[in-house]
N, CA, C and O atoms as a DFTB+ gen file, in Angstrom:
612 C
 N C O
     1  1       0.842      -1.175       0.000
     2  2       0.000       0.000       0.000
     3  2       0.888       1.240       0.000
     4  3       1.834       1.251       0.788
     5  1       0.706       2.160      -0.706
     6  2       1.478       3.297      -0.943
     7  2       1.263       4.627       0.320
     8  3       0.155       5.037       0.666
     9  1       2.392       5.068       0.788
    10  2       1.938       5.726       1.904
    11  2       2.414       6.612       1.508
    12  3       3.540       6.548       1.015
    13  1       1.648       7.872       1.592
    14  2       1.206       9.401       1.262
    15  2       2.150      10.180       1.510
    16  3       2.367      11.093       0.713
    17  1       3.193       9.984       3.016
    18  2       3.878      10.977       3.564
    19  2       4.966      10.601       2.881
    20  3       5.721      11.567       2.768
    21  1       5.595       9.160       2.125
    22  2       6.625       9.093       1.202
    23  2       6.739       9.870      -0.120
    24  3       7.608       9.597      -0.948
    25  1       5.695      10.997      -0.317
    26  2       5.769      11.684      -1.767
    27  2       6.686      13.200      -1.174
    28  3       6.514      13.898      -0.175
    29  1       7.738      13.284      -2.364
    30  2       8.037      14.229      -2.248
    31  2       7.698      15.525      -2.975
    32  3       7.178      15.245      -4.055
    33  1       7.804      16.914      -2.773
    34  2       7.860      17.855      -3.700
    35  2       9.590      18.062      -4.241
    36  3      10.654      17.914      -3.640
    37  1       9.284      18.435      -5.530
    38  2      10.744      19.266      -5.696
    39  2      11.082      20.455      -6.227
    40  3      10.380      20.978      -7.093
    41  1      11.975      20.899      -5.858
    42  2      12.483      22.620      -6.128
    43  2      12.927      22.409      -7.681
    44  3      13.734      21.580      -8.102
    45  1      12.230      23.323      -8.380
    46  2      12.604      22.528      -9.946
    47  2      13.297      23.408     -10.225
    48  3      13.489      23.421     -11.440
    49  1      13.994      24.499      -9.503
    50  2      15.321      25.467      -9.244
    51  2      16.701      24.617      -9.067
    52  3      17.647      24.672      -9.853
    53  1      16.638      23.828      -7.900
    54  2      17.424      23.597      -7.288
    55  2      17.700      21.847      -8.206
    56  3      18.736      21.212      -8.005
    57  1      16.688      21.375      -9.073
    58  2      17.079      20.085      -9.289
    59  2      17.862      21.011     -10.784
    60  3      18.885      20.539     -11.279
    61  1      17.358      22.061     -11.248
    62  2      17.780      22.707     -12.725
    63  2      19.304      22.951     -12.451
    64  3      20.047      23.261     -13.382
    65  1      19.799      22.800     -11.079
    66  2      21.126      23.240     -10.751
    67  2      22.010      21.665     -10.727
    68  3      23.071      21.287     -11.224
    69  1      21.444      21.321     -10.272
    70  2      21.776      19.359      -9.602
    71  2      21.671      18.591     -11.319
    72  3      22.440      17.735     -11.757
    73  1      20.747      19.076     -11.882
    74  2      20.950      17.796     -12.845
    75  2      21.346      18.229     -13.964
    76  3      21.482      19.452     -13.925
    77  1      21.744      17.509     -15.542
    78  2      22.249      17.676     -16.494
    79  2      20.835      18.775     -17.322
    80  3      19.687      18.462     -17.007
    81  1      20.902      19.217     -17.687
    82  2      20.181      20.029     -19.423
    83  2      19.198      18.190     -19.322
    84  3      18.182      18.134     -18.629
    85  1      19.623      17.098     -19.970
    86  2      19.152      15.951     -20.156
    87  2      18.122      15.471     -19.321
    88  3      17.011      15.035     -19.623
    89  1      18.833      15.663     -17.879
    90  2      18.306      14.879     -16.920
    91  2      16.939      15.472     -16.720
    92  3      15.871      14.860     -16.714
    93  1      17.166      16.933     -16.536
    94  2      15.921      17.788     -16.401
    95  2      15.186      17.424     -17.228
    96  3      14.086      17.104     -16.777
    97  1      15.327      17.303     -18.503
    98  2      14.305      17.515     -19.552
    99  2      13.598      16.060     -19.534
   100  3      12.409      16.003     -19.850
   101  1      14.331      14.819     -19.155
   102  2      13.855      13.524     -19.552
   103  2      13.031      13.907     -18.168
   104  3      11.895      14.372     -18.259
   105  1      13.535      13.732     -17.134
   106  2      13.020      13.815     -15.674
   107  2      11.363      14.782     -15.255
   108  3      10.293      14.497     -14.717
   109  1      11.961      15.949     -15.851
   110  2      10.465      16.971     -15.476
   111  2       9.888      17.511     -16.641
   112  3       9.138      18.460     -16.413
   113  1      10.040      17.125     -18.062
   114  2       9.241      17.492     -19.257
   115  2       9.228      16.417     -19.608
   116  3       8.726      16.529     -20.727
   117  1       9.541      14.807     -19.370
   118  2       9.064      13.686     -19.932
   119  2       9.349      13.697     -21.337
   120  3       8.631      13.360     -22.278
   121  1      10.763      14.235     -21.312
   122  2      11.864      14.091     -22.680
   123  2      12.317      12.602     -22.909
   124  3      12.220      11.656     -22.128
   125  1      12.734      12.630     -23.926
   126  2      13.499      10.707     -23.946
   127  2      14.818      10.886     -24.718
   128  3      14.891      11.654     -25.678
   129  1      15.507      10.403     -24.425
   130  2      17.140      10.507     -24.375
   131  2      16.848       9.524     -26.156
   132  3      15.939       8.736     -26.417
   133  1      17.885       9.945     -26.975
   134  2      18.034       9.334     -27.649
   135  2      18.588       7.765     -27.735
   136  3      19.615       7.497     -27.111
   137  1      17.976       6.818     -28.433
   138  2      18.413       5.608     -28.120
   139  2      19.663       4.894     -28.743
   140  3      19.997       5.000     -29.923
   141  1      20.328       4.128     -27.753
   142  2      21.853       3.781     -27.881
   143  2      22.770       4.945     -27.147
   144  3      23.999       5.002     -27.167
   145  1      22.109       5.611     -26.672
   146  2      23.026       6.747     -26.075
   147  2      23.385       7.193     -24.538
   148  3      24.299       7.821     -24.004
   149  1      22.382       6.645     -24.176
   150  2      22.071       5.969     -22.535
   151  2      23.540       5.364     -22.043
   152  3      24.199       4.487     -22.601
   153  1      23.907       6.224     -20.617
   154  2      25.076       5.380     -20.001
   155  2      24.585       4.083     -19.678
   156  3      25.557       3.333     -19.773
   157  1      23.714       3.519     -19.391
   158  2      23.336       2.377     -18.884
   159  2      22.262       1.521     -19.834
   160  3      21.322       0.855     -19.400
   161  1      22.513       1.644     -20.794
   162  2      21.746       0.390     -22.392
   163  2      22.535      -0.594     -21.875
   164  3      21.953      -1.115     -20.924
   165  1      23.820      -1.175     -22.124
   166  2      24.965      -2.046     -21.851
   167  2      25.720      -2.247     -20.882
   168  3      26.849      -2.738     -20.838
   169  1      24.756      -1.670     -19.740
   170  2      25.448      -1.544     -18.304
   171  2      24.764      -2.939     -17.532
   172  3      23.636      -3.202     -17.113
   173  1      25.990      -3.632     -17.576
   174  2      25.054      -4.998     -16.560
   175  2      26.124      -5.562     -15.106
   176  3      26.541      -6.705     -14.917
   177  1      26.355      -4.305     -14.224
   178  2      27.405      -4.819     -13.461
   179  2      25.612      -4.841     -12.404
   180  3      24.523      -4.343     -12.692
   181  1      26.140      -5.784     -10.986
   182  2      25.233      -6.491     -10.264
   183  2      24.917      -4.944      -9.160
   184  3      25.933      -4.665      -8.523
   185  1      23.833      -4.076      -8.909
   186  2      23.316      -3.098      -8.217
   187  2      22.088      -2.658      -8.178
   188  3      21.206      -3.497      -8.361
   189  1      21.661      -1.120      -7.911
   190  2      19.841      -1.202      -7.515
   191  2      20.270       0.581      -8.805
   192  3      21.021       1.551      -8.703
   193  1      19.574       0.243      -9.515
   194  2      18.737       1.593     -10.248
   195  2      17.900       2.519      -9.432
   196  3      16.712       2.354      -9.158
   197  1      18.570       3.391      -9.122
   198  2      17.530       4.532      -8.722
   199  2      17.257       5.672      -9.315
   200  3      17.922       6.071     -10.270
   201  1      15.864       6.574      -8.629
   202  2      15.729       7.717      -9.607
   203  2      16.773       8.742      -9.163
   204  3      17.277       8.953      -8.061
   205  1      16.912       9.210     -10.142
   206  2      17.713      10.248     -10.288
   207  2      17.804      11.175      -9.829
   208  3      18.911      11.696      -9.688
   209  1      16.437      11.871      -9.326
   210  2      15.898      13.124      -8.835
   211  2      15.989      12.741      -7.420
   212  3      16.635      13.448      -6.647
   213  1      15.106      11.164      -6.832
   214  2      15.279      11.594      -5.179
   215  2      16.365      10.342      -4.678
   216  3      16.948      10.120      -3.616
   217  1      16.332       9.846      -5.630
   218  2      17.227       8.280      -4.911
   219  2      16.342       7.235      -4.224
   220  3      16.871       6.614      -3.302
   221  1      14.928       6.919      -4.572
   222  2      14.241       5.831      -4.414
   223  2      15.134       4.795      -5.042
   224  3      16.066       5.173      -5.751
   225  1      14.886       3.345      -4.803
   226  2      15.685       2.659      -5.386
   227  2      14.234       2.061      -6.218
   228  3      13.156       2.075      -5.625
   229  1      14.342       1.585      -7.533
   230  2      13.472       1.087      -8.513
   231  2      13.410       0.044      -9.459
   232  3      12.439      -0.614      -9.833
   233  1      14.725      -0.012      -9.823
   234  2      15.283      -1.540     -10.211
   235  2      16.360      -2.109      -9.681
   236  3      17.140      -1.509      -8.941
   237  1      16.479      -3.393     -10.052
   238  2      17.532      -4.160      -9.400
   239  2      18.337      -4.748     -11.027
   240  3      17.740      -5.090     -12.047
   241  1      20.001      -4.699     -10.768
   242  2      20.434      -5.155     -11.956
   243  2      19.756      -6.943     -12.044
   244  3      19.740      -7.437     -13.172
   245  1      19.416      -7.513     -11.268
   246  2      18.576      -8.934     -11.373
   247  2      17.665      -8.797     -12.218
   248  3      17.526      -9.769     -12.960
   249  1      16.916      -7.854     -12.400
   250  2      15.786      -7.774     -13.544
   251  2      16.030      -7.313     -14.788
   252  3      15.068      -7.316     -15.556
   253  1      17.423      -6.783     -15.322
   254  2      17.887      -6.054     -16.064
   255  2      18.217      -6.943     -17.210
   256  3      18.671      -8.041     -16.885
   257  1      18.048      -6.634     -18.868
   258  2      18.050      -8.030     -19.408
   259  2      18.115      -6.635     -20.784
   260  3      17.516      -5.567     -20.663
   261  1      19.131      -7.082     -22.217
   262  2      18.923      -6.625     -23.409
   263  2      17.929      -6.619     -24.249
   264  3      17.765      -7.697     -24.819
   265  1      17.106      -5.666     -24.564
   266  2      15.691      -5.741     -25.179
   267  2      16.340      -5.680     -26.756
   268  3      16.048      -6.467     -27.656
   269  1      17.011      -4.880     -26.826
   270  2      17.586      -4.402     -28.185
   271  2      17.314      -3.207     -28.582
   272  3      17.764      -2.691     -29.605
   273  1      16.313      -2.532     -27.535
   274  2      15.529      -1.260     -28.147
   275  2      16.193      -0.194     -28.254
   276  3      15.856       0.660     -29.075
   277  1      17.340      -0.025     -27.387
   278  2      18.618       0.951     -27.198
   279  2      18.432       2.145     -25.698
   280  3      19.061       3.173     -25.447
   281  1      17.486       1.570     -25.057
   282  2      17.761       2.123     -23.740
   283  2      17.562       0.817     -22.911
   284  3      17.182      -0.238     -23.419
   285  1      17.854       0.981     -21.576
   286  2      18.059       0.230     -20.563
   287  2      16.472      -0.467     -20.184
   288  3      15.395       0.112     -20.041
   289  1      16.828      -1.996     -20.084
   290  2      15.051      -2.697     -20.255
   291  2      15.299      -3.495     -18.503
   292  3      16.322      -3.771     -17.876
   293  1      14.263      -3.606     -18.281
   294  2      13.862      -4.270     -16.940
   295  2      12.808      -5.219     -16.982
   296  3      11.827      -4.721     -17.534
   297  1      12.639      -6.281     -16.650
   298  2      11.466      -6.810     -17.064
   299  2      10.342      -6.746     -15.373
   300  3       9.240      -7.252     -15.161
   301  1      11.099      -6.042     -14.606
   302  2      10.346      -6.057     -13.100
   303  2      10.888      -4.780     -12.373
   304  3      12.097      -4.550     -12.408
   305  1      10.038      -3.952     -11.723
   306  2      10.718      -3.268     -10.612
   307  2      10.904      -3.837      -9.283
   308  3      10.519      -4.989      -9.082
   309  1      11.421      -3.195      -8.403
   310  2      11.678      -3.896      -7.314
   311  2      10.490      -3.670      -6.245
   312  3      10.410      -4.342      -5.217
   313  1       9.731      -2.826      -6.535
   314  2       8.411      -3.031      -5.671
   315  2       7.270      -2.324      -6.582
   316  3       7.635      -1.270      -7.103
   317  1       6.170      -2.672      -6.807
   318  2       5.260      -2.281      -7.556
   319  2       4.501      -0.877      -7.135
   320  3       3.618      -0.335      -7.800
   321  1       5.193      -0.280      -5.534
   322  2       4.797       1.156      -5.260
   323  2       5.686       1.801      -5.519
   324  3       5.624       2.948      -5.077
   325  1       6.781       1.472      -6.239
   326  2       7.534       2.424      -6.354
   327  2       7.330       3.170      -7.645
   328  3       7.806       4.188      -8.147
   329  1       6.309       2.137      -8.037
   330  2       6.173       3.467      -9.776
   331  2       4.775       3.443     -10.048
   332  3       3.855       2.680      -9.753
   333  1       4.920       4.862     -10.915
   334  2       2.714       4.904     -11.178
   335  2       2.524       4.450     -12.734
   336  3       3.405       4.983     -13.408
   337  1       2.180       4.128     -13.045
   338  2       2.195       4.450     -14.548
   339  2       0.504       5.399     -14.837
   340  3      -0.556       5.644     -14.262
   341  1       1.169       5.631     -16.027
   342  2      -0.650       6.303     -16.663
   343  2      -0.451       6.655     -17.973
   344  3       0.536       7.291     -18.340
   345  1      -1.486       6.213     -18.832
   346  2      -1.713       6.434     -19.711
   347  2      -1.142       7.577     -20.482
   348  3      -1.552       8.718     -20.267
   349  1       0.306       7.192     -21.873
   350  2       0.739       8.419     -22.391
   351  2      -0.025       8.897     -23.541
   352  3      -0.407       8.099     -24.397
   353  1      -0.271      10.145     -23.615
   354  2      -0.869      10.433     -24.686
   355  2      -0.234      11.401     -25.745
   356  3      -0.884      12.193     -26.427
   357  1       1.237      11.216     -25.792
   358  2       1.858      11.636     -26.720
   359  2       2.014      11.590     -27.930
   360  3       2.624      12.301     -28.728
   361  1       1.134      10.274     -28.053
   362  2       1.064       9.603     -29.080
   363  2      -0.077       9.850     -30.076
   364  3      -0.946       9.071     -29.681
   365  1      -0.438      10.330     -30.871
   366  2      -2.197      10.457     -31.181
   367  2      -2.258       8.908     -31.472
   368  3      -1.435       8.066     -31.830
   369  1      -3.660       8.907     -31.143
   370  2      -4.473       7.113     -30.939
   371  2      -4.229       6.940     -32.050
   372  3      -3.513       5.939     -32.067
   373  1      -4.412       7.390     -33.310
   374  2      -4.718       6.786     -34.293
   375  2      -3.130       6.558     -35.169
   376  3      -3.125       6.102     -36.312
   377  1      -2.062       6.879     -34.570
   378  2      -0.651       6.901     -35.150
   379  2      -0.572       5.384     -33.743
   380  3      -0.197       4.236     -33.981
   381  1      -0.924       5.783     -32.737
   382  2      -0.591       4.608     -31.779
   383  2      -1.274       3.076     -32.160
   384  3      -0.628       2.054     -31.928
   385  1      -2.486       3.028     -32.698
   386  2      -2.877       1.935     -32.761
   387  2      -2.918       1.686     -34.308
   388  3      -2.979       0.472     -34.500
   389  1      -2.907       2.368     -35.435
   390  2      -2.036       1.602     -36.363
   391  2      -0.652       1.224     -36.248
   392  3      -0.114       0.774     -37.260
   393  1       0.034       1.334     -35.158
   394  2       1.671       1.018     -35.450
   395  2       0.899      -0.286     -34.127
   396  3       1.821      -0.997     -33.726
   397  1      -0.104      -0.574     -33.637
   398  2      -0.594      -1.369     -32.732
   399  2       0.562      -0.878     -31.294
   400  3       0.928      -1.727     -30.482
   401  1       1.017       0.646     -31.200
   402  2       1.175       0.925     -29.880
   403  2       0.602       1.540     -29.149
   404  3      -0.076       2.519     -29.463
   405  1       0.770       1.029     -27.819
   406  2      -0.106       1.674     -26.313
   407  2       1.101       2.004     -25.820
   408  3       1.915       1.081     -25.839
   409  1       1.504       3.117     -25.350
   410  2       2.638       3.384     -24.530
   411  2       1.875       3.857     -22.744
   412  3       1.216       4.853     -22.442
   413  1       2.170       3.076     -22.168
   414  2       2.326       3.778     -20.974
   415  2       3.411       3.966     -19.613
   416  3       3.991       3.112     -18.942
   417  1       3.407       5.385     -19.532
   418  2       4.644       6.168     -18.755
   419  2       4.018       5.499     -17.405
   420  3       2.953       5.315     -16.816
   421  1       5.625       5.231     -17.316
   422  2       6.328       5.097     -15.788
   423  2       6.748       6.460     -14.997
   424  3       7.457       7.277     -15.585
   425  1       6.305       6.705     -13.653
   426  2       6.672       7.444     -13.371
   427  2       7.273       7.001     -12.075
   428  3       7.066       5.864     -11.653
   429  1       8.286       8.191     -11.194
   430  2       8.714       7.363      -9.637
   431  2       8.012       7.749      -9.024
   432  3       7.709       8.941      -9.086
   433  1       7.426       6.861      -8.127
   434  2       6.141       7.332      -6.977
   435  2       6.271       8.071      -5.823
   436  3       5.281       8.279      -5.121
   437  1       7.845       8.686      -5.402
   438  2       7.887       9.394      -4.458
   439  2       8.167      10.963      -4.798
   440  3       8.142      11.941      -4.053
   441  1       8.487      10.833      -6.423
   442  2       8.911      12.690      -7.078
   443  2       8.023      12.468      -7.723
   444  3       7.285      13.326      -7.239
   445  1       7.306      11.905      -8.620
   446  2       6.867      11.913     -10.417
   447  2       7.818      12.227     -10.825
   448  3       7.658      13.253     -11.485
   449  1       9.055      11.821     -10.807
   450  2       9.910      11.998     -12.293
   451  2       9.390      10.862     -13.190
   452  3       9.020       9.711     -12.958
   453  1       9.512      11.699     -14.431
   454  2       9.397      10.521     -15.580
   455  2      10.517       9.654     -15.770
   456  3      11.636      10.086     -16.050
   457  1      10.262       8.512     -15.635
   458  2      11.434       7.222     -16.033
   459  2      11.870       6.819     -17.785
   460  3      12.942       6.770     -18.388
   461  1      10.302       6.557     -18.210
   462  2      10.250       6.039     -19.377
   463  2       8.986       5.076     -19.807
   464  3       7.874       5.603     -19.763
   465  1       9.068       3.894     -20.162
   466  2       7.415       3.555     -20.253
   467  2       7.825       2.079     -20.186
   468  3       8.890       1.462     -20.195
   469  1       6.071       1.676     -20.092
   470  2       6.600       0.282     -19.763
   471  2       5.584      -0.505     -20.926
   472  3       4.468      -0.109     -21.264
   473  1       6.431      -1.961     -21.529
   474  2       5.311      -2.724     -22.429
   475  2       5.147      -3.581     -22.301
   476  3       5.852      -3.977     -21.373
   477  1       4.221      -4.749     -22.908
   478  2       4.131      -5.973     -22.886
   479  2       4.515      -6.850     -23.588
   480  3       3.858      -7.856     -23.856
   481  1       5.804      -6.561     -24.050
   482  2       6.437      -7.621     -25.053
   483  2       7.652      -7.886     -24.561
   484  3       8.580      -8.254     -25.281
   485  1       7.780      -7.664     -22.852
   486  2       9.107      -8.406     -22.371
   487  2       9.164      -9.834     -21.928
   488  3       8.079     -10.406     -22.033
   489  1      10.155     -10.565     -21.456
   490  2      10.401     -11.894     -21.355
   491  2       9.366     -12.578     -20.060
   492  3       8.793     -12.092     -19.086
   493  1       9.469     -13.753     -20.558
   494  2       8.554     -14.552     -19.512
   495  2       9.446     -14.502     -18.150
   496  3      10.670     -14.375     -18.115
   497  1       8.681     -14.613     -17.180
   498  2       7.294     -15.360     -17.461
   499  2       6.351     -13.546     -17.245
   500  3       5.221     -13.590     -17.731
   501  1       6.676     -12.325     -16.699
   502  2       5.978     -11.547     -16.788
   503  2       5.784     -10.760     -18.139
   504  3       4.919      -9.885     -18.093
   505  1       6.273     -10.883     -19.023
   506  2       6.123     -10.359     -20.458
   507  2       6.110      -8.780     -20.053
   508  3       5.080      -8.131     -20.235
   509  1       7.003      -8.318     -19.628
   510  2       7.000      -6.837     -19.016
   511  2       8.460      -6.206     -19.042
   512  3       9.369      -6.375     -18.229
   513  1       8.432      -5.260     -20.455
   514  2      10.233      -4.253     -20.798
   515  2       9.754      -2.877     -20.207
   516  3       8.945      -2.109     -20.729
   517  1      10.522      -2.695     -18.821
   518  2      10.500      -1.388     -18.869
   519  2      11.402      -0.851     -19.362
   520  3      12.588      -1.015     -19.078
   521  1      10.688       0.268     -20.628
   522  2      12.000       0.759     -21.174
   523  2      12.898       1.941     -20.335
   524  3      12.863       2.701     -21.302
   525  1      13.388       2.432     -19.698
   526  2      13.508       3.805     -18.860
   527  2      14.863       4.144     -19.589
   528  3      15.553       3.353     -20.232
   529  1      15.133       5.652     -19.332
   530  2      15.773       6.400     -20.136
   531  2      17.014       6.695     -18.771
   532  3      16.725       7.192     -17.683
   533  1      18.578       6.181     -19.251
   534  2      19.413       6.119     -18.633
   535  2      19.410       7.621     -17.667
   536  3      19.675       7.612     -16.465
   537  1      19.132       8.617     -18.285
   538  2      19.115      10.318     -18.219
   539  2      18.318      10.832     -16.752
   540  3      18.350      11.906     -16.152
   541  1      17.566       9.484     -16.473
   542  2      16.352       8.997     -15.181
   543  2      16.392       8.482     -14.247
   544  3      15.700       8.501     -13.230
   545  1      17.593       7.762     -14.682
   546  2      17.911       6.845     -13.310
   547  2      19.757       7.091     -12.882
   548  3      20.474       7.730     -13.652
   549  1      20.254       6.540     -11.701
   550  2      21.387       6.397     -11.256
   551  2      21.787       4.937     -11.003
   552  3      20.808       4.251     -10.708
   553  1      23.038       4.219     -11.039
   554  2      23.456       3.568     -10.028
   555  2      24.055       3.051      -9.646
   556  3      25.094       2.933     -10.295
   557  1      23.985       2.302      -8.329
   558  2      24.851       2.158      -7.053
   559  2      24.918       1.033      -7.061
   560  3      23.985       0.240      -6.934
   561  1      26.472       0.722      -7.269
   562  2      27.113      -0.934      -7.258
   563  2      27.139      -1.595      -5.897
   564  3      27.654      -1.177      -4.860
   565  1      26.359      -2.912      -6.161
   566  2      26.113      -3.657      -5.281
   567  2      27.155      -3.885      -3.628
   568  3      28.247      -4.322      -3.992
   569  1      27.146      -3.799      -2.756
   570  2      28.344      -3.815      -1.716
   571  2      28.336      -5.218      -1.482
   572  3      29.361      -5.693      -0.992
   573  1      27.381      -5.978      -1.735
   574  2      27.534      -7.455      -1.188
   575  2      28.590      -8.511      -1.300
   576  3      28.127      -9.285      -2.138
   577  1      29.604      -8.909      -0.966
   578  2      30.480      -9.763      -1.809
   579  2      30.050     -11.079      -1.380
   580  3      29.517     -11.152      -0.273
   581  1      30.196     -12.178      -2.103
   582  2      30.324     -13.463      -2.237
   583  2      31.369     -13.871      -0.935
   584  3      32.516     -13.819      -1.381
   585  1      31.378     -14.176       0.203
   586  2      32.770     -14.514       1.093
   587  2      33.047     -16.067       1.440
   588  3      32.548     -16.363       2.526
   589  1      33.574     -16.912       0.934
   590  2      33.757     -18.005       1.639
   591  2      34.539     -18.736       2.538
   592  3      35.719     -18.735       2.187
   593  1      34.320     -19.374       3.589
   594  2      35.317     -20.040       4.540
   595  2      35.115     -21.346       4.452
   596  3      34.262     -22.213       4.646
   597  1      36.569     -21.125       3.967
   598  2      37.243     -22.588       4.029
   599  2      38.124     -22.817       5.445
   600  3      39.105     -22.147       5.769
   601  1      37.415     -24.152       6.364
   602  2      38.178     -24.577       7.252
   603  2      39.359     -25.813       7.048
   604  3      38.996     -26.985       6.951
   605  1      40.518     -25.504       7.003
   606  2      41.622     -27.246       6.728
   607  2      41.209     -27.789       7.925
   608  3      41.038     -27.134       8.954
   609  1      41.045     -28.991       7.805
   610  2      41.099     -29.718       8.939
   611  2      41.944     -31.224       8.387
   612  3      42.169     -32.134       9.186
């Protein structure tokens, strides 16, 4: 259940100072980074994707998988409150459903930054690519290491 007091506001001053020309524009005008151009399309070291704007964490490199589409694909987030989606209408219907697309935007549930969108033609067993736009997210390499003890006896 999504709890209310986790939403933030933001100073769209102070993020215009903090983030790239890019970041802003993908982030708070629901711009999209050109594809193949994304630091993180071909980024598969083991960590958690977060947004960019507040540092929710949103994906996990475990869900992270090559779509081919040329931005960074997920086939799961890491908790289903962490993002809203809704209906994009950037698209006019009638350019969207002759190309047979429905796009709908992902957003992060504690800023509304825009991420990117999510579809139904990713891998089983949830058939779910979120596409999100590298320009949207951050991230932070896993600290966990693998440690083993070996006792001689």
């Amino acid at each position: 259940m999504e709890n209310k007091s986790d939403k933030i506001t933001v100073n769209k001053e102070e993020l215009r100072k903090r983030l790239t020309p890019l970041q802003y524009q993908v982030t708070q005008e629901a711009g999209t980074e050109r594809p193949f151009t994304g630091c993180y399309n071909k980024h598969y070291e083991k960590g958690m994707y977060q947004c960019i704007v507040c540092h929710q964490d949103l994906f996990s490199s475990d869900t992270k998988y090559d779509s081919g589409c040329g931005w960074p694909a997920f086939n799961d987030v890491v908790d289903k409150g962490k993002v809203t989606l809704h209906r994009d209408a950037s698209i006019p219907v009638v350019i969207s459903k002759t190309l047979g697309m429905v796009r709908t935007e992902v957003r992060c549930s504690k800023c509304s930054a825009h991420m990117g969108h999510v579809f139904d033609d990713g891998p089983p067993p949830k058939h779910r690519r979120y596409c999100i736009n590298s320009a949207s997210i951050d991230f932070v390499k896993s600290t966990t290491t693998s440690t083993t003890t070996s006792s001689k006896k």
